[in-house]
N, C-alpha and C positions, 0 to 999 in steps of 0.2 A: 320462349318467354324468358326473359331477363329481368334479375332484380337490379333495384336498385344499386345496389355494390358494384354487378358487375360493368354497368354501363357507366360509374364511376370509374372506373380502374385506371390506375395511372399508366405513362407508358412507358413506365419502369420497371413495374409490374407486370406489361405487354411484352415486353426485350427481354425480362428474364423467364417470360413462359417460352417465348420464343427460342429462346437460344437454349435452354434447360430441354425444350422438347427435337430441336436439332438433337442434341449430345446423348439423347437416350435414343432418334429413331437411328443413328449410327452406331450404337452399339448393338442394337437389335439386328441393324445388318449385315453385324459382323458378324452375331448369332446367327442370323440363313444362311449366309453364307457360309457359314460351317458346317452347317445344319448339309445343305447342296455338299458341300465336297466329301464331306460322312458319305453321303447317299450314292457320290460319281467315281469317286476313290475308296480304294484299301488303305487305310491309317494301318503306322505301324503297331500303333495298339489302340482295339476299339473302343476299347474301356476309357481313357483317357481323352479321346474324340469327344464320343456322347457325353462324357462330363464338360468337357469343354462348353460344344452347342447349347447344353443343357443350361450352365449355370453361367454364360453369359446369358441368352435371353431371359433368365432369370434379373440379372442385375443391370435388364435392361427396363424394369419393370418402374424401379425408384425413382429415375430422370423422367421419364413418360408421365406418370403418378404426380411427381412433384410439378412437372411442367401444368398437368388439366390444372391442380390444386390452384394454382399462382391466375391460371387463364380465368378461373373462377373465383378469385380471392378467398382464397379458402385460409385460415388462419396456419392450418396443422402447415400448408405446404411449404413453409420456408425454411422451413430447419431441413427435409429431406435435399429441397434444393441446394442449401449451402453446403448442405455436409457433400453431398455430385461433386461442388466445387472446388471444395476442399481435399478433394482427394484424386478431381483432375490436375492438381496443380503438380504432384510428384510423378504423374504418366508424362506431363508436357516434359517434366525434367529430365526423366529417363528417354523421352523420345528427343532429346537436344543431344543427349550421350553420343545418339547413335551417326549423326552429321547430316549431312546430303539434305535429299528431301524431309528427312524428319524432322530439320530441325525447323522449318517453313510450318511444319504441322503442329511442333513445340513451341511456338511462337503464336500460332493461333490458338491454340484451345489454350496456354495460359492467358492471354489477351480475351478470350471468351469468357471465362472462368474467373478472371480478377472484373470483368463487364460485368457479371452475373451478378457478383458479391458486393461491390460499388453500388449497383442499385437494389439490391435486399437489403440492405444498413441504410439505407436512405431513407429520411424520416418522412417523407411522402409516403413511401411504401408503406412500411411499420407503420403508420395509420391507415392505408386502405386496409391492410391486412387486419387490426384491429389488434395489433401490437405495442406496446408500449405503455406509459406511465396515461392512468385515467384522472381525469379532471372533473 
């Protein structure tokens, strides 16, 4: 069953649940993936593994979270989304550091991430979402 809101929703609002829930289930997979190599490998210290796994699926929680939120027009979800955004944008930079393929990966998640925030500041949004100055 859908409300009205959501069968409104812009498709700016759509690209950025979209891409918001791309960016969180890759982190997530970088958490199993940890998660598997903890479990098929010896780390050189397990203490530091498990917190790894750990507290990436953790901060895989806020992108996922922020992404339903936006798919739903849910007001709280844009601030969690921009701030994803805002702080993909210094990984993309650090992963431009490193050359080669990184820099192809640094080039897309800041081009993701400046997509994302281009359309959350867009005043279509900030009105589905139920943002901004009332009249």
């Amino acid at each position: 069953m859908s409300t009205a809101r959501e069968t409104s929703r812009p498709r700016r609002i759509t690209a950025a649940a979209l891409v918001t829930g791309v960016e969180g289930a890759v982190v997530a997979a970088f958490g199993v993936v940890s998660l598997v190599k903890l479990a098929t490998d010896t780390p050189d210290d397990m203490t530091q593994a498990v917190t790894l796994a750990v507290t990436v699926l953790a901060l895989a929680a806020l992108p996922l979270a922020a992404a339903r939120g936006l798919w739903l027009c849910r007001r709280w979800s844009r601030g969690p989304s921009m701030i994803v955004q805002l702080l993909a944008l210094p990984v993309a930079w650090q992963f431009a550091q490193n050359g080669a393929f990184y820099v192809l990966l640094a080039v897309v998640l800041a081009l993701a991430a400046l997509g994302v925030l281009a359309c959350l500041i867009n005043p279509t949004a900030t009105e589905a979402l139920g943002i901004g100055p009332r009249e």
